[in-house]
N, CA, C and O atoms as a Tripos MOL2 file, in Angstrom:
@<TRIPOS>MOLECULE
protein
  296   295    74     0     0
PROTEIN
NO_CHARGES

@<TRIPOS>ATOM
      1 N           2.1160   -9.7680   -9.9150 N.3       1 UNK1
      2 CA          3.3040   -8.9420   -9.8530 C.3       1 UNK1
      3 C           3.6650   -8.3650  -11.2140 C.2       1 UNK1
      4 O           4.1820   -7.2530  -11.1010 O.2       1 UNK1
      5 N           3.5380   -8.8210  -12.5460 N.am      2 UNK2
      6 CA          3.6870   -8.7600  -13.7300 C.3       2 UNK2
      7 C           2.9200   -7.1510  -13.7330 C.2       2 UNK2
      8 O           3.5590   -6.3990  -14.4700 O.2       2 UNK2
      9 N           1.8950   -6.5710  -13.1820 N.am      3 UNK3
     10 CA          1.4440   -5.3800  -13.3850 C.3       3 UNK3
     11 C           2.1800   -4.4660  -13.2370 C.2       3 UNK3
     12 O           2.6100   -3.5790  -13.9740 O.2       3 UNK3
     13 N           2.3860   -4.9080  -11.5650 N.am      4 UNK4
     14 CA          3.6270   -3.8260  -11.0100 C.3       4 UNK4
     15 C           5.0120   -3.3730  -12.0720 C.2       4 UNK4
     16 O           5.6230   -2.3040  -12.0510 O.2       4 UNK4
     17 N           5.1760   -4.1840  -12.6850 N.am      5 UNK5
     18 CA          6.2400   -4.1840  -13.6010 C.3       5 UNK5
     19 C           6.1380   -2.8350  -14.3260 C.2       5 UNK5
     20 O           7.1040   -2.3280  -14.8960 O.2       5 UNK5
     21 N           5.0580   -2.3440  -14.2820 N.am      6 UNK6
     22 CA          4.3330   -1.7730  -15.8030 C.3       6 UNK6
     23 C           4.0830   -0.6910  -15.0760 C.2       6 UNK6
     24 O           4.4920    0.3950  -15.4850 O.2       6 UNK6
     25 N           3.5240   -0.7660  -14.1280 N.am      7 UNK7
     26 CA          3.3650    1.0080  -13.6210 C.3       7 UNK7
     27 C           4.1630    1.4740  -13.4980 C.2       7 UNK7
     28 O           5.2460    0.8910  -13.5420 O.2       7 UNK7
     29 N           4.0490    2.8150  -13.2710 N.am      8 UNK8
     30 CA          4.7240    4.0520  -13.1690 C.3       8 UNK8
     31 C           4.7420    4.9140  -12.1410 C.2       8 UNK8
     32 O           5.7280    5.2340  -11.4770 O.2       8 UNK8
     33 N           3.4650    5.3440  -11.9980 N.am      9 UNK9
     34 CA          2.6100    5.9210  -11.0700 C.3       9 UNK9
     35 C           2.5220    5.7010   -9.8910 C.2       9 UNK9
     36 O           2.1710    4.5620   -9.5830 O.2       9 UNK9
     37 N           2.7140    6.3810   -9.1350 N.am     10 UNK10
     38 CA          3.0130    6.0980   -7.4750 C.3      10 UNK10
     39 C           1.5210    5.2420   -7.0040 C.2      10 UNK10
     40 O           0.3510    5.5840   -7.1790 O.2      10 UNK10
     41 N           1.9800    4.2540   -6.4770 N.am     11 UNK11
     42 CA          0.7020    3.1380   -5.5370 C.3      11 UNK11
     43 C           1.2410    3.1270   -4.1110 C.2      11 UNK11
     44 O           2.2130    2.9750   -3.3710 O.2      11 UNK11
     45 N          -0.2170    3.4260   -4.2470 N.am     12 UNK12
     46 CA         -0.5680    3.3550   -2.1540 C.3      12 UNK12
     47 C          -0.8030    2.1430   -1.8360 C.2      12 UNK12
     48 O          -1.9920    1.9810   -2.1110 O.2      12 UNK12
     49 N          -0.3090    1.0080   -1.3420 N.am     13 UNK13
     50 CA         -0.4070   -0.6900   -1.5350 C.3      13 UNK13
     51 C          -1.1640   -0.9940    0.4610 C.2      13 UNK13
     52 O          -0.3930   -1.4420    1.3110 O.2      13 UNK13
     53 N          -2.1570   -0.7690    0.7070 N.am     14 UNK14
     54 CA         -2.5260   -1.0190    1.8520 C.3      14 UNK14
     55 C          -2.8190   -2.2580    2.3640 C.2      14 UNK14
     56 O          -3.4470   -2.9480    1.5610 O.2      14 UNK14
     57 N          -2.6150   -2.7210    3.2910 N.am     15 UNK15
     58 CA         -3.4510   -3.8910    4.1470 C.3      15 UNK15
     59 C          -3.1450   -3.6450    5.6840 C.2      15 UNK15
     60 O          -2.5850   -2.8140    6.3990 O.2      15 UNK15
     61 N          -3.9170   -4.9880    5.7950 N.am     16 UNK16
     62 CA         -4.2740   -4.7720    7.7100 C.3      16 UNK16
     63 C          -3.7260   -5.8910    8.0870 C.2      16 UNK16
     64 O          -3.8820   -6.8840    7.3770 O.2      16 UNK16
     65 N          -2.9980   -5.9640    9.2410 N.am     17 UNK17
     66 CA         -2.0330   -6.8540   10.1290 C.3      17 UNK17
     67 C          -2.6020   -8.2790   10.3380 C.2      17 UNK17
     68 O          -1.9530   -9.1860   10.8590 O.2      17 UNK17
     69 N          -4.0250   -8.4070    9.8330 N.am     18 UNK18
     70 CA         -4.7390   -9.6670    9.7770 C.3      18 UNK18
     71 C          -5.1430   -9.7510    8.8450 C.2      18 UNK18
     72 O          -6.1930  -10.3820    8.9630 O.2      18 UNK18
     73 N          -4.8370   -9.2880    7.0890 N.am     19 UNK19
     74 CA         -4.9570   -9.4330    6.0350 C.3      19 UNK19
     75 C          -5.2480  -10.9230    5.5870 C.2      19 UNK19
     76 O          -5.1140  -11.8170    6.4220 O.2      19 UNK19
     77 N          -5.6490  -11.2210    4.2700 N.am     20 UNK20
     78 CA         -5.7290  -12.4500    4.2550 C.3      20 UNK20
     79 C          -4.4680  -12.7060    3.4420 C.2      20 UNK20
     80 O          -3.9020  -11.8780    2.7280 O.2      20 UNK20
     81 N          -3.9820  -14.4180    3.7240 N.am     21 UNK21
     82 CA         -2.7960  -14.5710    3.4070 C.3      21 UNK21
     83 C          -2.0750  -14.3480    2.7340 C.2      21 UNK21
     84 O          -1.0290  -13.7470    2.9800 O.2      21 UNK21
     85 N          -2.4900  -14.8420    1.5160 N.am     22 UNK22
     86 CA         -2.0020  -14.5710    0.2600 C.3      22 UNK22
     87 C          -1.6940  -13.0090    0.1930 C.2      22 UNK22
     88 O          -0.7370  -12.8130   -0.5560 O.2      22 UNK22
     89 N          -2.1020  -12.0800    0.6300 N.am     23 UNK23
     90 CA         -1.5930  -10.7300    0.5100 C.3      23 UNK23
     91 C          -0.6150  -10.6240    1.4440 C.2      23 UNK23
     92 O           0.4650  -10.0730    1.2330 O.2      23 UNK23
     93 N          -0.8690  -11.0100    2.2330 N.am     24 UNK24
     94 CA          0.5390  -10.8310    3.6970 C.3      24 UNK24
     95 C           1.7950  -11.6270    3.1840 C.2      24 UNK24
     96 O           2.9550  -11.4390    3.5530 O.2      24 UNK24
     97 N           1.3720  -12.5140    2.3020 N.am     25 UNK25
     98 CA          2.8660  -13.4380    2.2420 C.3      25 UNK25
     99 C           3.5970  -12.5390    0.9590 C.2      25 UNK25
    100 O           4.8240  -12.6090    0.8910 O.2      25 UNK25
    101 N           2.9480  -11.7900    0.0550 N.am     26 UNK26
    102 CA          3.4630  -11.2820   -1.3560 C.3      26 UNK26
    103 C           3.7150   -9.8550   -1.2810 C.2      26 UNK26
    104 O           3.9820   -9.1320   -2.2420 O.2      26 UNK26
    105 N           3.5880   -9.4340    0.1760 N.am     27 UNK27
    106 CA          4.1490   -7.7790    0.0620 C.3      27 UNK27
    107 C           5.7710   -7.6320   -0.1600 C.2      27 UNK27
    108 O           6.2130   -6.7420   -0.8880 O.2      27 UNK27
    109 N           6.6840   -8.6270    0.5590 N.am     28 UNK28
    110 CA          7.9540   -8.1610   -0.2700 C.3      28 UNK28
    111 C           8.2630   -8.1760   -1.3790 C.2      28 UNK28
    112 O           8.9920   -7.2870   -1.8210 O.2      28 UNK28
    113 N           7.7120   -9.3890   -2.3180 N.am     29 UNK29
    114 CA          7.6240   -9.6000   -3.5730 C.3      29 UNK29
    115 C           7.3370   -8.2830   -4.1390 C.2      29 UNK29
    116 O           8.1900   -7.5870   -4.6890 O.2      29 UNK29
    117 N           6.3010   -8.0130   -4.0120 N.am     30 UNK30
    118 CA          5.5660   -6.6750   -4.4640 C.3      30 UNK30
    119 C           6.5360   -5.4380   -4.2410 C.2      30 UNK30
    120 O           7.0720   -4.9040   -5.2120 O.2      30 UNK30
    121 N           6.6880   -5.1240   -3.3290 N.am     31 UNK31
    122 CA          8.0660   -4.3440   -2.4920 C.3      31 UNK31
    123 C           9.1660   -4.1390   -3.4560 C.2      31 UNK31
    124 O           9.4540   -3.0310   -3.9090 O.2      31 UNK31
    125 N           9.8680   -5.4080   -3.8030 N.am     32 UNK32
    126 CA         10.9260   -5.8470   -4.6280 C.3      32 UNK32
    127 C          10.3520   -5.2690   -6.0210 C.2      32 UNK32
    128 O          10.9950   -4.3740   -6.5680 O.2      32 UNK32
    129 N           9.1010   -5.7730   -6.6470 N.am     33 UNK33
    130 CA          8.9810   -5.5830   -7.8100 C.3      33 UNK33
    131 C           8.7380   -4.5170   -8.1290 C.2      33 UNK33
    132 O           9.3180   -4.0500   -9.1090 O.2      33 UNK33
    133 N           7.8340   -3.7870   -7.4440 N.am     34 UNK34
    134 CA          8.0150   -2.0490   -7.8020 C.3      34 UNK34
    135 C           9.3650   -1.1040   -7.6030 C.2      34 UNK34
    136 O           9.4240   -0.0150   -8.1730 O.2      34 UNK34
    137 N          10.2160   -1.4820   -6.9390 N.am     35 UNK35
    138 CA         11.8690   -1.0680   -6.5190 C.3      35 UNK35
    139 C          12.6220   -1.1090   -7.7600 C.2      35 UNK35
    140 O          13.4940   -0.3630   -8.2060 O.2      35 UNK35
    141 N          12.0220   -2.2650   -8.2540 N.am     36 UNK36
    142 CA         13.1540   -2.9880   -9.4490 C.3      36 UNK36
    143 C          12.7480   -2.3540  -10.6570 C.2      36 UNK36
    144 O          13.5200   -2.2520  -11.6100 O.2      36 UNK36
    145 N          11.5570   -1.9130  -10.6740 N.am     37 UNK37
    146 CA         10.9080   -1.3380  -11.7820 C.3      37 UNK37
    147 C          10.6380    0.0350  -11.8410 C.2      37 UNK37
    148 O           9.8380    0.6300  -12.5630 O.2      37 UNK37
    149 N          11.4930    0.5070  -10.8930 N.am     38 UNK38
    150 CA         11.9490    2.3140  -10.8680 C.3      38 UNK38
    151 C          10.5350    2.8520  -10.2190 C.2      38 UNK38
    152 O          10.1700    3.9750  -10.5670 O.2      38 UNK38
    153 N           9.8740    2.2490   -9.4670 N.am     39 UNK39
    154 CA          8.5180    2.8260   -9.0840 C.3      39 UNK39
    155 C           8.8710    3.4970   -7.9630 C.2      39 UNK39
    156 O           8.5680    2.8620   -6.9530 O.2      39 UNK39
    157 N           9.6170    4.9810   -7.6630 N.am     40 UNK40
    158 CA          9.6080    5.3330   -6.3460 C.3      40 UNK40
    159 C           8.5030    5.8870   -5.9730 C.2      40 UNK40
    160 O           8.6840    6.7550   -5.1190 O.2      40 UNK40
    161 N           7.3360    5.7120   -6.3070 N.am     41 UNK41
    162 CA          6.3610    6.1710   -5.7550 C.3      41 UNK41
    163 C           5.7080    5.6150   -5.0470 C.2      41 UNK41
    164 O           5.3280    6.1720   -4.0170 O.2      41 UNK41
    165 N           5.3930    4.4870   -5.3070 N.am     42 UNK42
    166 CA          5.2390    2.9530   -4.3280 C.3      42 UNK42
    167 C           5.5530    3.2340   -2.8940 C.2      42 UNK42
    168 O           6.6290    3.5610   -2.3940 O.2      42 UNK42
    169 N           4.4090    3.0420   -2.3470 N.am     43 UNK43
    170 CA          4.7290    2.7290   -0.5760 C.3      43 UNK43
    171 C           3.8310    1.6930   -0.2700 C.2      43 UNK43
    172 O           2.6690    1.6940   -0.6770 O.2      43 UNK43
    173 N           4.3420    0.7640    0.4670 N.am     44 UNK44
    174 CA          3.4810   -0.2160    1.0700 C.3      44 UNK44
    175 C           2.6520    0.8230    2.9840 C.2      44 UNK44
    176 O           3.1520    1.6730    3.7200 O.2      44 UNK44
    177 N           1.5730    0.2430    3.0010 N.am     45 UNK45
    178 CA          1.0770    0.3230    4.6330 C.3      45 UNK45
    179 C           0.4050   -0.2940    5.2800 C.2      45 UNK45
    180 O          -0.6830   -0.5260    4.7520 O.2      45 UNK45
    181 N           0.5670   -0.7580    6.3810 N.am     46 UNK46
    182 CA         -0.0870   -1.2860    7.3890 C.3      46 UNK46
    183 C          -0.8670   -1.0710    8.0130 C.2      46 UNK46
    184 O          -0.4080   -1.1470    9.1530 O.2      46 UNK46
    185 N          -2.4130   -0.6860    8.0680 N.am     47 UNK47
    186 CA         -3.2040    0.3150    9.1790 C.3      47 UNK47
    187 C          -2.9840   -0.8690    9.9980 C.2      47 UNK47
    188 O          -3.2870   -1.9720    9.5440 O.2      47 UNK47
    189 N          -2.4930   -0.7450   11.1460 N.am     48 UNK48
    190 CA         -2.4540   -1.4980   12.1930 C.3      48 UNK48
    191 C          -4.1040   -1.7530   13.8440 C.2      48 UNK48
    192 O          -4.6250   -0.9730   14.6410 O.2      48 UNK48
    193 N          -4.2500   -3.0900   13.5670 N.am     49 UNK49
    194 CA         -5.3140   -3.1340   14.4610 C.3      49 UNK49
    195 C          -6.8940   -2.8450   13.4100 C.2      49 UNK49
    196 O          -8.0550   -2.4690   13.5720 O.2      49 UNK49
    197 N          -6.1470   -3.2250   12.5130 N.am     50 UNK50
    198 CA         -7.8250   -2.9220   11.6980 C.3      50 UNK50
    199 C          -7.9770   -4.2370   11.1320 C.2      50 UNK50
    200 O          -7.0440   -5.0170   10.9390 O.2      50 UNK50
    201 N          -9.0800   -4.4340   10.8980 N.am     51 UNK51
    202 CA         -9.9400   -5.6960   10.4850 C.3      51 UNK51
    203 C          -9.8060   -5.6610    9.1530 C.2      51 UNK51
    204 O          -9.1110   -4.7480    8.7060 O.2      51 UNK51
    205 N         -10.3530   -6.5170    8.3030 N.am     52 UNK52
    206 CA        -10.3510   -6.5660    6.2140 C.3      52 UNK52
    207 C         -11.1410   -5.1390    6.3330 C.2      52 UNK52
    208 O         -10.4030   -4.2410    5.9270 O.2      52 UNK52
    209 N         -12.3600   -4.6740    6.7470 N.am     53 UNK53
    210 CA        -13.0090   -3.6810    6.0910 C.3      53 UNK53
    211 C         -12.5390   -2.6400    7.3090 C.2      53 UNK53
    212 O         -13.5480   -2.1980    7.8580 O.2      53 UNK53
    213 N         -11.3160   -2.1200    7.8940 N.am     54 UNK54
    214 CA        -10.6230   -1.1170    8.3840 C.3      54 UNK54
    215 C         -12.0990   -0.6010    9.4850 C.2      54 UNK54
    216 O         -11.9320    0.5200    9.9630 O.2      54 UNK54
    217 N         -12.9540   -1.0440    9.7440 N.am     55 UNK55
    218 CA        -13.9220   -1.0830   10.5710 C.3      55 UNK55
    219 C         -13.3070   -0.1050   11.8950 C.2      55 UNK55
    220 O         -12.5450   -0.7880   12.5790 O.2      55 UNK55
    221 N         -13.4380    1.1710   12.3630 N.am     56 UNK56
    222 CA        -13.2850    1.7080   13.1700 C.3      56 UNK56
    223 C         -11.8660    2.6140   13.2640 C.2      56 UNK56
    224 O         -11.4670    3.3310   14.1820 O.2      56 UNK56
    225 N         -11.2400    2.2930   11.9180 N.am     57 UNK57
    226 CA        -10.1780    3.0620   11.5490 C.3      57 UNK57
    227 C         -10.6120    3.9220   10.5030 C.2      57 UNK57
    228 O          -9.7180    4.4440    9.8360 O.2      57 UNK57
    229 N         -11.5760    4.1340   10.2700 N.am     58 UNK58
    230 CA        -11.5970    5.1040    8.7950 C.3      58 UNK58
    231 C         -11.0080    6.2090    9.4650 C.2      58 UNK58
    232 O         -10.1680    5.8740    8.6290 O.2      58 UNK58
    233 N         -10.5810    7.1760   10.1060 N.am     59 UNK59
    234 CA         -9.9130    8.3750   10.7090 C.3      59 UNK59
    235 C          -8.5030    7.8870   10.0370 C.2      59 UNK59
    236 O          -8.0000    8.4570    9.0680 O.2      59 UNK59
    237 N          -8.0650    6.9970   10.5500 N.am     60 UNK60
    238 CA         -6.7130    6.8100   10.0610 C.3      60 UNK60
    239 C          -6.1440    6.4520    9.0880 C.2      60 UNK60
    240 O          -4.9850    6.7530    8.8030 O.2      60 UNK60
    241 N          -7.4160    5.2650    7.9850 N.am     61 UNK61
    242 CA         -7.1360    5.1000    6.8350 C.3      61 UNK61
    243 C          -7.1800    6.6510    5.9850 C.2      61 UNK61
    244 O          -6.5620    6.7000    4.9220 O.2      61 UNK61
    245 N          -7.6880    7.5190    6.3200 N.am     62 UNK62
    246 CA         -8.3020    8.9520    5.4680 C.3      62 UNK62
    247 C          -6.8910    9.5760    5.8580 C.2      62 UNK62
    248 O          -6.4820   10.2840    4.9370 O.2      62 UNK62
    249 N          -5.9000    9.5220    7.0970 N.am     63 UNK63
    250 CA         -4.9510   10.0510    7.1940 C.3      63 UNK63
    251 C          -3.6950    9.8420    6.5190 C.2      63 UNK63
    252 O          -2.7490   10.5520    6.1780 O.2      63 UNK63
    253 N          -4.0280    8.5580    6.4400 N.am     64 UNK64
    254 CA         -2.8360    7.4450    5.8070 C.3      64 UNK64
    255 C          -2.7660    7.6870    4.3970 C.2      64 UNK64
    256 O          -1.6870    7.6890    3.8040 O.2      64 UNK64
    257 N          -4.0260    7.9210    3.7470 N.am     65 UNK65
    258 CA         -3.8230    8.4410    2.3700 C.3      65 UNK65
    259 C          -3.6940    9.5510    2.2750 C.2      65 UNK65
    260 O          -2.8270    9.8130    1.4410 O.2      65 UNK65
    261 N          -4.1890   10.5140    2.7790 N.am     66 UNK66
    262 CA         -3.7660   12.3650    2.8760 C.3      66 UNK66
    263 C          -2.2510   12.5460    2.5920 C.2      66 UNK66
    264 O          -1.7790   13.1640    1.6380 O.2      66 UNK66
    265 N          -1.6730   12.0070    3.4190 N.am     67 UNK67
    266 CA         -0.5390   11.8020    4.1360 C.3      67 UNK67
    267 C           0.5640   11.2800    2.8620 C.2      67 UNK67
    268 O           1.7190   11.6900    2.7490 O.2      67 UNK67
    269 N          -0.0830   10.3190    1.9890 N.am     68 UNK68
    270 CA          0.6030    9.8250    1.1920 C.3      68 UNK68
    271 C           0.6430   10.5820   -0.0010 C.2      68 UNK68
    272 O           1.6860   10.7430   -0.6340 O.2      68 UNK68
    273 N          -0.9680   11.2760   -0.4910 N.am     69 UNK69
    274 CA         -1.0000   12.3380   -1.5180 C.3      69 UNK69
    275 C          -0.4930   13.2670   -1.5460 C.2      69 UNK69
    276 O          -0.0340   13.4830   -2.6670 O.2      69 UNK69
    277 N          -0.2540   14.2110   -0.6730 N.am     70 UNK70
    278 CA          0.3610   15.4840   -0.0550 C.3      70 UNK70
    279 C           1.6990   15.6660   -1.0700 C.2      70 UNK70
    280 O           1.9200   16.5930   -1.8490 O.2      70 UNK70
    281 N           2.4760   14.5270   -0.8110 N.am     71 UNK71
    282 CA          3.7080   15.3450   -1.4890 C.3      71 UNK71
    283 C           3.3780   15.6190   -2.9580 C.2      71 UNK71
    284 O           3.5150   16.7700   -3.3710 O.2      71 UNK71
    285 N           2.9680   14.6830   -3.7560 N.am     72 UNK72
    286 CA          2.0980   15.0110   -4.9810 C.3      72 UNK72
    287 C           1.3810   16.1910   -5.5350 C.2      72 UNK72
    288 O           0.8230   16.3220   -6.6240 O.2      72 UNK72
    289 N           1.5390   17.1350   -4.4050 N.am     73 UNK73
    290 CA          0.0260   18.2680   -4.9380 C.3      73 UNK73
    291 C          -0.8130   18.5720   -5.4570 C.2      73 UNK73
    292 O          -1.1720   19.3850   -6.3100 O.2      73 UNK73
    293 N          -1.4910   17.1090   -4.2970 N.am     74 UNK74
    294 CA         -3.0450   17.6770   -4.5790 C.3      74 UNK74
    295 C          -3.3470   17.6740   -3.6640 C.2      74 UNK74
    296 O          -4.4910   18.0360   -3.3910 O.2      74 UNK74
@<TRIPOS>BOND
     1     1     2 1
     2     2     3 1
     3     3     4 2
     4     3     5 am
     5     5     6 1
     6     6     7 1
     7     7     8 2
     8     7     9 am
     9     9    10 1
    10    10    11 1
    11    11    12 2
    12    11    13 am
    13    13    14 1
    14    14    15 1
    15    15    16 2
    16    15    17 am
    17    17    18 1
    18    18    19 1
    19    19    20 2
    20    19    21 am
    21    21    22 1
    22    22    23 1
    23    23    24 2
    24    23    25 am
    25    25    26 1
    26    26    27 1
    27    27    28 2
    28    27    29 am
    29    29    30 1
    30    30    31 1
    31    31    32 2
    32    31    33 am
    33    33    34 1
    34    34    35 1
    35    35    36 2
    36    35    37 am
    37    37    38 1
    38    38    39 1
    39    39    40 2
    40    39    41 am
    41    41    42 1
    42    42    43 1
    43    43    44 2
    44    43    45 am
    45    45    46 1
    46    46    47 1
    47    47    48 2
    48    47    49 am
    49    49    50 1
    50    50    51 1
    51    51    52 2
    52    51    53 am
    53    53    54 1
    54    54    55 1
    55    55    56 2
    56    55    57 am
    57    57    58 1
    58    58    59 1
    59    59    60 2
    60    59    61 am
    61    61    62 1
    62    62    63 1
    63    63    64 2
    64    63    65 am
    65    65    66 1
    66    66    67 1
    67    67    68 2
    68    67    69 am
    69    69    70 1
    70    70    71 1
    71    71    72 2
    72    71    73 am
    73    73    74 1
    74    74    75 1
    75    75    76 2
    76    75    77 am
    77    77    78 1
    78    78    79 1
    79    79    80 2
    80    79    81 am
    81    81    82 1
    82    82    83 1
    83    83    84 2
    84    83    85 am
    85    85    86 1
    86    86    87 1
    87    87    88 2
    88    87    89 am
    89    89    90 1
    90    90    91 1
    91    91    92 2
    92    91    93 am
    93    93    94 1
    94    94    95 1
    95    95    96 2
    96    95    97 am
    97    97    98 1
    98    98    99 1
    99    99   100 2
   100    99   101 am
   101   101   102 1
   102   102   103 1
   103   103   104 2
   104   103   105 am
   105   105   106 1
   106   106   107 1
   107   107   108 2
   108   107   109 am
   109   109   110 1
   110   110   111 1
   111   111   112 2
   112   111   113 am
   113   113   114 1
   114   114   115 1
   115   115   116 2
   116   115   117 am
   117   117   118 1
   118   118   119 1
   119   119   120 2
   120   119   121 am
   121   121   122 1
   122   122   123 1
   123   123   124 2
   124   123   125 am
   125   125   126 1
   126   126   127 1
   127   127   128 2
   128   127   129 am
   129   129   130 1
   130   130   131 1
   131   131   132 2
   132   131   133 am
   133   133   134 1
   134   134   135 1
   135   135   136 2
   136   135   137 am
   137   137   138 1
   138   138   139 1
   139   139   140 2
   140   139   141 am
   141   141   142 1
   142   142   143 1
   143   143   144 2
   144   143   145 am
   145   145   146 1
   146   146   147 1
   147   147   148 2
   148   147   149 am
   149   149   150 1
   150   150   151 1
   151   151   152 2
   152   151   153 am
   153   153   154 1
   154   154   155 1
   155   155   156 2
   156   155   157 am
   157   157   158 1
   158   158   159 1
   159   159   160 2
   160   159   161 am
   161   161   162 1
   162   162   163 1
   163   163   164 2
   164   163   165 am
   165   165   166 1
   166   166   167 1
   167   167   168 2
   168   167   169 am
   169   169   170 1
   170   170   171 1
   171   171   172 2
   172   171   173 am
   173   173   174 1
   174   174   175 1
   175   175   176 2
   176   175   177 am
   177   177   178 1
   178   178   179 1
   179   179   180 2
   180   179   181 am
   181   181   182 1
   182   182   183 1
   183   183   184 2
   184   183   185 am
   185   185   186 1
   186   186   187 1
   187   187   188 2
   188   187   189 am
   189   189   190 1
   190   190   191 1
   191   191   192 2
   192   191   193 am
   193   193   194 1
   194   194   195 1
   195   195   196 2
   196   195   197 am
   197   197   198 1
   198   198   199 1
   199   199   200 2
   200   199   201 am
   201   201   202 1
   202   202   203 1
   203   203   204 2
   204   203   205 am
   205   205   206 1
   206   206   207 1
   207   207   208 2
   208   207   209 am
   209   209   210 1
   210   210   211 1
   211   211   212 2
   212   211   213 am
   213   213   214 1
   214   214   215 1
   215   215   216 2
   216   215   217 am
   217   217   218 1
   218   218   219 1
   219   219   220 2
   220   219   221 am
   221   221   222 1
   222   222   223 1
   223   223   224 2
   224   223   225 am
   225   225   226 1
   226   226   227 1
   227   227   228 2
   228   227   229 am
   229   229   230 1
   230   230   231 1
   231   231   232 2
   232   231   233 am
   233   233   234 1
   234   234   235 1
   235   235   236 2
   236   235   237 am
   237   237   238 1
   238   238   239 1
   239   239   240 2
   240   239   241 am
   241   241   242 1
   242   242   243 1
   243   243   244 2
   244   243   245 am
   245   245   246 1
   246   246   247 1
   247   247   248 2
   248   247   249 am
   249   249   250 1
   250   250   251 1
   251   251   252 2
   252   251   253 am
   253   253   254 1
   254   254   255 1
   255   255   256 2
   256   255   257 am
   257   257   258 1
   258   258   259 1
   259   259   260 2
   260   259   261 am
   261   261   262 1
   262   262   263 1
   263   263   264 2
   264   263   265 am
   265   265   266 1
   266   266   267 1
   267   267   268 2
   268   267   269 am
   269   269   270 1
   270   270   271 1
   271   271   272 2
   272   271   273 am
   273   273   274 1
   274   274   275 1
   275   275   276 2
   276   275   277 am
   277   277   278 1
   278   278   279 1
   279   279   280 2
   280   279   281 am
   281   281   282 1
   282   282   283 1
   283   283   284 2
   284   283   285 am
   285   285   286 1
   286   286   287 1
   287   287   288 2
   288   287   289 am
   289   289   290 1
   290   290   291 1
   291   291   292 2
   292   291   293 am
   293   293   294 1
   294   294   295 1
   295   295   296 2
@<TRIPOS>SUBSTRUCTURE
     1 UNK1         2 RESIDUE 1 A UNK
     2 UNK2         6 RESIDUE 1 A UNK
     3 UNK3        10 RESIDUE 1 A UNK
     4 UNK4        14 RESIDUE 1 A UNK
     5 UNK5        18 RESIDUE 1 A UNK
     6 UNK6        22 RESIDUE 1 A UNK
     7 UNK7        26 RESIDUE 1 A UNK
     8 UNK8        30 RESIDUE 1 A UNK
     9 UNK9        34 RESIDUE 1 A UNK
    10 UNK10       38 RESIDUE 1 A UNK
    11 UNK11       42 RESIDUE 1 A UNK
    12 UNK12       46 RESIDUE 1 A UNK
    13 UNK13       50 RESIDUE 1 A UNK
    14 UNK14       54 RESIDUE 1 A UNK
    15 UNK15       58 RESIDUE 1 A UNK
    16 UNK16       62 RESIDUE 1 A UNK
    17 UNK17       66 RESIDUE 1 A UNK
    18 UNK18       70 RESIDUE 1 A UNK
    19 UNK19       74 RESIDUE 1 A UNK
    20 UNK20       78 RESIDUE 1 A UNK
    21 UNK21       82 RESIDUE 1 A UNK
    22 UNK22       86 RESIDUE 1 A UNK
    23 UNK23       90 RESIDUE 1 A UNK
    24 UNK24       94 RESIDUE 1 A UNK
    25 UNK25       98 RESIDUE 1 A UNK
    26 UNK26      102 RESIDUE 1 A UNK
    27 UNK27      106 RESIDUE 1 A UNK
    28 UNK28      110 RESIDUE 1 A UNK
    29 UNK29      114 RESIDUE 1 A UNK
    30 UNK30      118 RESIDUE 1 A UNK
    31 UNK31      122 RESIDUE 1 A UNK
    32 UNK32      126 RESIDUE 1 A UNK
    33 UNK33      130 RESIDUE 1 A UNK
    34 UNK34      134 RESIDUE 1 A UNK
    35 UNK35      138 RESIDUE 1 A UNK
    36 UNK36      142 RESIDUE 1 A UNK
    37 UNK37      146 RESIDUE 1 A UNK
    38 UNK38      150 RESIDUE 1 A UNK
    39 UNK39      154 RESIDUE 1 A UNK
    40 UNK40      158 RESIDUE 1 A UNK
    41 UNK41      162 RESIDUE 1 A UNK
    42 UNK42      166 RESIDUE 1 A UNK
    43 UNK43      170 RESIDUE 1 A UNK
    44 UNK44      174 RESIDUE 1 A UNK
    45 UNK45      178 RESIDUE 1 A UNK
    46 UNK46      182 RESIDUE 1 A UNK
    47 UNK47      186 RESIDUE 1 A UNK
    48 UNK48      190 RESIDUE 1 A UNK
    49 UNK49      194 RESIDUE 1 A UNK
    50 UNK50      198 RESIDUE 1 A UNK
    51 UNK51      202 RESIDUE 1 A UNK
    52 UNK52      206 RESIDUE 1 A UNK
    53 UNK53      210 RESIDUE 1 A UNK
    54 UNK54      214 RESIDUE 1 A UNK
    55 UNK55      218 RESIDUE 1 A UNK
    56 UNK56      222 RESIDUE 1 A UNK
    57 UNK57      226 RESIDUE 1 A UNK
    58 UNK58      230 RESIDUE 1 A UNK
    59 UNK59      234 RESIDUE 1 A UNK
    60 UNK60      238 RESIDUE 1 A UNK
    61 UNK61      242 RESIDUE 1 A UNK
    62 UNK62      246 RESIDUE 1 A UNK
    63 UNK63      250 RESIDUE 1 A UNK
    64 UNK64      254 RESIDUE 1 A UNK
    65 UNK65      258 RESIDUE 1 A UNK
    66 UNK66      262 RESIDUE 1 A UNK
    67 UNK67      266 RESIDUE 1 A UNK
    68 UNK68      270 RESIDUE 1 A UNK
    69 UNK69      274 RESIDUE 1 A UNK
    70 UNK70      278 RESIDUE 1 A UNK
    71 UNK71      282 RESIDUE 1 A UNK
    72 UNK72      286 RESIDUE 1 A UNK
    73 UNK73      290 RESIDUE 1 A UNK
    74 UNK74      294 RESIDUE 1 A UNK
């Protein structure tokens, strides 16, 4: 979390609804710590129904980031 502190730069923070633990238990933390540290660029996401390697979602992971770059212009 100590990183998060330090960025600036908008992060795309992804995982999948069967993530492994340790990441599923530290997204509010994470949440909190980029909030607190003026990061409005920060979004957490969920591809939902996808496995660790998003196996049969790449359509939606490719949307999910489009989606997130866009306002940015590029």
């Amino acid at each position: 979390m100590q990183s998060l502190k330090k960025i600036k730069t908008p992060v795309l923070d992804l995982s999948v609804r069967d993530d492994l633990p340790g990441v599923l238990e530290t997204n509010t933390l994470k949440a909190e710590t980029a909030k607190a540290a003026g990061n409005a660029g920060y979004r957490q996401v969920q591809i939902q129904g996808a496995n660790l390697f998003l196996a049969g979602k790449e359509d939606e992971l490719v949307e999910t980031v489009a989606g997130w770059i866009e306002p940015f212009g590029t």
